[in-house]
N, C-alpha and C positions, 0 to 999 in steps of 0.2 A: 583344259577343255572338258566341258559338261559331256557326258555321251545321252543320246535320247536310248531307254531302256530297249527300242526295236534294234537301232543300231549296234549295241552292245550283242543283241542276241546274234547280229548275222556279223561279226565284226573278225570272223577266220575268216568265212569266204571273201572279206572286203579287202584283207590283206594280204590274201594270197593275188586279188586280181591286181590291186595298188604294186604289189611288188614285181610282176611280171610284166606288167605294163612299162613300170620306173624303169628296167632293163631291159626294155626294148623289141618284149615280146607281145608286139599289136597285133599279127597276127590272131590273136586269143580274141580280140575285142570284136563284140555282136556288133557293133554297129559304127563303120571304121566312120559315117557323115557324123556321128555324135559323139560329144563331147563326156568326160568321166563319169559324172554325174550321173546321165543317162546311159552306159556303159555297166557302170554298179548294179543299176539297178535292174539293167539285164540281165547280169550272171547271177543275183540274187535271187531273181525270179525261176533260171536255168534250174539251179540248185536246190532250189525248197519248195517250189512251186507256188509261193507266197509271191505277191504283187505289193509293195510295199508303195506309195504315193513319193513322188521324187525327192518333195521338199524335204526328207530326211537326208537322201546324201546331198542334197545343195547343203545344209545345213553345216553336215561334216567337213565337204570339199571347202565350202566355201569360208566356216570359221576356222580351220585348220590355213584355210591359206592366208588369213591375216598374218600369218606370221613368215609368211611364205615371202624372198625378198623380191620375187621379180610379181607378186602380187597388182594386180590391175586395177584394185581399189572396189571393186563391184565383189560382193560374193554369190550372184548369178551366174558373174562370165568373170572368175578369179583370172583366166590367163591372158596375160596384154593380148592388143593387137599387134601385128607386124607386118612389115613391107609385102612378105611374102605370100600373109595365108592373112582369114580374119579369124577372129576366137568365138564371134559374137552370130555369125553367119552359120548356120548349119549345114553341114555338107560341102562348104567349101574351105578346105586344106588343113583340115583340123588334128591330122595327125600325118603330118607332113613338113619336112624343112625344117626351119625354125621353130613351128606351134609344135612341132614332134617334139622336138628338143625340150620347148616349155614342158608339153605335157607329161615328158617323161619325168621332169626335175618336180615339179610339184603331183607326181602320183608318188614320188619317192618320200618326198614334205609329208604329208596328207598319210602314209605309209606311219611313220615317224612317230610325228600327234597322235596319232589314232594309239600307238603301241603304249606312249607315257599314259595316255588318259584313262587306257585298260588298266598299266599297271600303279596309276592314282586309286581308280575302284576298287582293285585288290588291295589297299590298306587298310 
């Protein structure tokens, strides 16, 4: 995976949030109605006081989870829908149940790619 040069730049704070999220520590996340995406791109903003435009971590979440196997096929709204909660609906159940579960397993994904793709650039 390509990294876009802004993402590179903030790509510790992305992984320290992808990995605490991936084990279950949501508590941490600015905004429990939105999805990673928009969650990135709140602690990014927390941390540097930079405002970066979303479509960089769609970009990351969402090419990173092509490879991702419970992938939804959209890389807007990478995590299925399920009985319980929707993926696609804001605010409703998005880090909860089942979409918890998603979410934890593909911030672990998304965790992963992001690390090989760094350590692509470093060769």
């Amino acid at each position: 995976m390509k990294l876009e040069p802004k993402v590179r730049e903030v790509a510790p704070i992305l992984l320290k949030w992808l990995e605490k999220w991936g084990s279950g520590e949501i508590q941490t996340l600015p905004h429990a109605h939105l999805g990673i995406c928009h969650n990135l791109k709140g602690k990014v903003h927390e941390e540097t006081g930079v405002r970066l435009i979303a479509g960089y971590f769609v970009g990351l979440v969402g090419g990173a989870a092509e490879s991702w196997p419970e992938y939804s096929g959209s890389d807007a709204f990478p995590v299925p829908q399920t009985a319980g909660g929707a993926s696609r609906l804001v605010g409703r159940h998005l880090w909860q149940g089942e979409q918890l579960e998603l979410r934890k397993s593909l911030c672990r994904h998304v965790s992963n790619v992001l690390r090989e793709a760094l350590e692509q650039d470093n060769d």
